[in-house]
Structures are given as C-alpha cells and as structure tokens.
C-alpha positions in Angstrom: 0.0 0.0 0.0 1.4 3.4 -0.8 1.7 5.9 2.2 -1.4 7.9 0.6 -3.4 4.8 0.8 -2.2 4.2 5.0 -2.9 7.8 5.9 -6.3 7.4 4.7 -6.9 4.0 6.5 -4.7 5.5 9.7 -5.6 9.2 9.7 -4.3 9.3 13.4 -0.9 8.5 12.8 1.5 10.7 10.9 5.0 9.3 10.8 6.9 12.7 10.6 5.2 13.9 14.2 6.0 10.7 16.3 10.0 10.1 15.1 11.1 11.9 18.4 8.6 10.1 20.3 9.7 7.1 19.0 13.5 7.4 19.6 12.6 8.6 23.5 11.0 5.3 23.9 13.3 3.2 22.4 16.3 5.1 24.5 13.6 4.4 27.8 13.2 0.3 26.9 16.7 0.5 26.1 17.5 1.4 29.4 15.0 -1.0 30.6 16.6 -3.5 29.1 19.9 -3.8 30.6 20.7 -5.9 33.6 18.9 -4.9 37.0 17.4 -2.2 36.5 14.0 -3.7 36.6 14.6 -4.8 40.1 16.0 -1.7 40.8 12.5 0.2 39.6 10.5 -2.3 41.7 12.7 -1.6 44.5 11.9 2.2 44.1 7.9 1.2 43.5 7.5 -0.9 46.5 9.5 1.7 48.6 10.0 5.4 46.6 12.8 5.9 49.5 14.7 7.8 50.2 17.2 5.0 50.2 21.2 4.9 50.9 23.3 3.3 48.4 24.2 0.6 51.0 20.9 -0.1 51.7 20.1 -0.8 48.0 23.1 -2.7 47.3 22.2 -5.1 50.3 18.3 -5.7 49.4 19.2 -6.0 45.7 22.1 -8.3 45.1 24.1 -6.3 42.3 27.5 -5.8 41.7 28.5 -2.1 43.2 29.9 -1.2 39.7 26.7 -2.1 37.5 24.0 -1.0 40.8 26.5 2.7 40.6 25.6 2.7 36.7 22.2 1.6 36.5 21.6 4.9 39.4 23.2 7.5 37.5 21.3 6.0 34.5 18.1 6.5 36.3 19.1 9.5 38.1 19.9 10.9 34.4 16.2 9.9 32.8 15.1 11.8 35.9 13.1 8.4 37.3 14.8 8.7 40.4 16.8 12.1 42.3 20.4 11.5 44.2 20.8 13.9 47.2 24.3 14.0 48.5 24.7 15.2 52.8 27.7 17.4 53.4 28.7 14.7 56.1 31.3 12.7 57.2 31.1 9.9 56.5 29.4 11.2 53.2 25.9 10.4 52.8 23.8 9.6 49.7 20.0 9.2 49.2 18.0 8.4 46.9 14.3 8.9 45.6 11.8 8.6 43.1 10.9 11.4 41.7 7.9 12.6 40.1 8.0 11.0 36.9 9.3 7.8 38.4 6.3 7.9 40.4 4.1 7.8 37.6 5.4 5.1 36.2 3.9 2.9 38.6 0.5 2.1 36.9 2.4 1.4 33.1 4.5 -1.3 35.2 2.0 -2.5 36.9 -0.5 -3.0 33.1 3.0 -4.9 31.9 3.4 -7.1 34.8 -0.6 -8.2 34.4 0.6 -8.6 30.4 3.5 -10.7 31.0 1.7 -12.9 33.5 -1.1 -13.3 30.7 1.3 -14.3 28.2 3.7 -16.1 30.5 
C-alpha cells in the first residue's frame, strides 16, 4: 500500500510527528533492558525511599559497579533524584521522583501482560 493509501486507512498517525517520540521510547526500553534495572524500579515502586546506596546494594544483590551505573542512568532519565549530605562519612540518598512515580501504573499494566502471556 502506498503511504497515501495508509494515511487514509490511519488518519491518526503521521509518521513525521511521532519520530522523536519514537527514539525517547526506544532510548527508555533501552535502558530498561539492561541488567537490573527492573529490580531496581520495583525496588523504588514498593519503597520510593529515600534509600542509601548501602541499603540498595544489600536488598538487591548487584555488583556495586553495575548498581552505581544503572543509578546514575536513572538519576539521568530523571526516574529517580540522588541527594548528597555534606557529612562525614558522606551520605547519599535516593528517591523517586515525580515522573518515576508515575510510572507505577504502566509497570503495573506490563506485569498483568507478561503474566497473561507467560
């Protein structure tokens, strides 16, 4: 079918509007993807913190390197917010943040669909 004949049958989709949509998904399931960090967002879901990097690294099982990535990662997407304590010894915290926050319900609709189709 030519792309005249699909924007007639699909009038509500027009390619040219959803291409930076599209790439800020994939760079989202992309970082989804990699090792941990689902746990690491149901971690944050069950419990939005504040939680000290000790704290996660004992309830979560993951190598200090890849938990320290898989954080910033998060921290960067703005899911979850680091707040350092001028203290000695330092301290670090983190939250979830807004927009982590209202990710909830779209894990919670995948979880449902995985177990449907597991």
């Amino acid at each position: 079918a030519s792309e005249e004949d699909m924007a007639h049958e699909h009038p509500e989709y027009d390619p040219a509007d959803r291409v930076a949509e599209d790439a800020e998904l994939a760079e989202f399931f992309d970082l989804l993807g990699r090792p941990h960090t689902t746990a690491i967002l149901r971690r944050f879901a069950c419990d939005s913190g504040p939680w000290r990097y000790s704290e996660l690294q004992e309830t979560l099982d993951i190598s200090p390197t890849t938990l320290s990535n898989r954080l910033a990662a998060l921290t960067e997407a703005g899911i979850i917010e680091r707040e350092s304590y001028d203290e000695i010894p330092p301290r670090v915290e983190y939250s979830t943040t807004a927009k982590g926050e209202a990710l909830g319900p779209a894990f919670e609709e995948l979880f449902v669909w995985v177990d449907s189709y597991d």
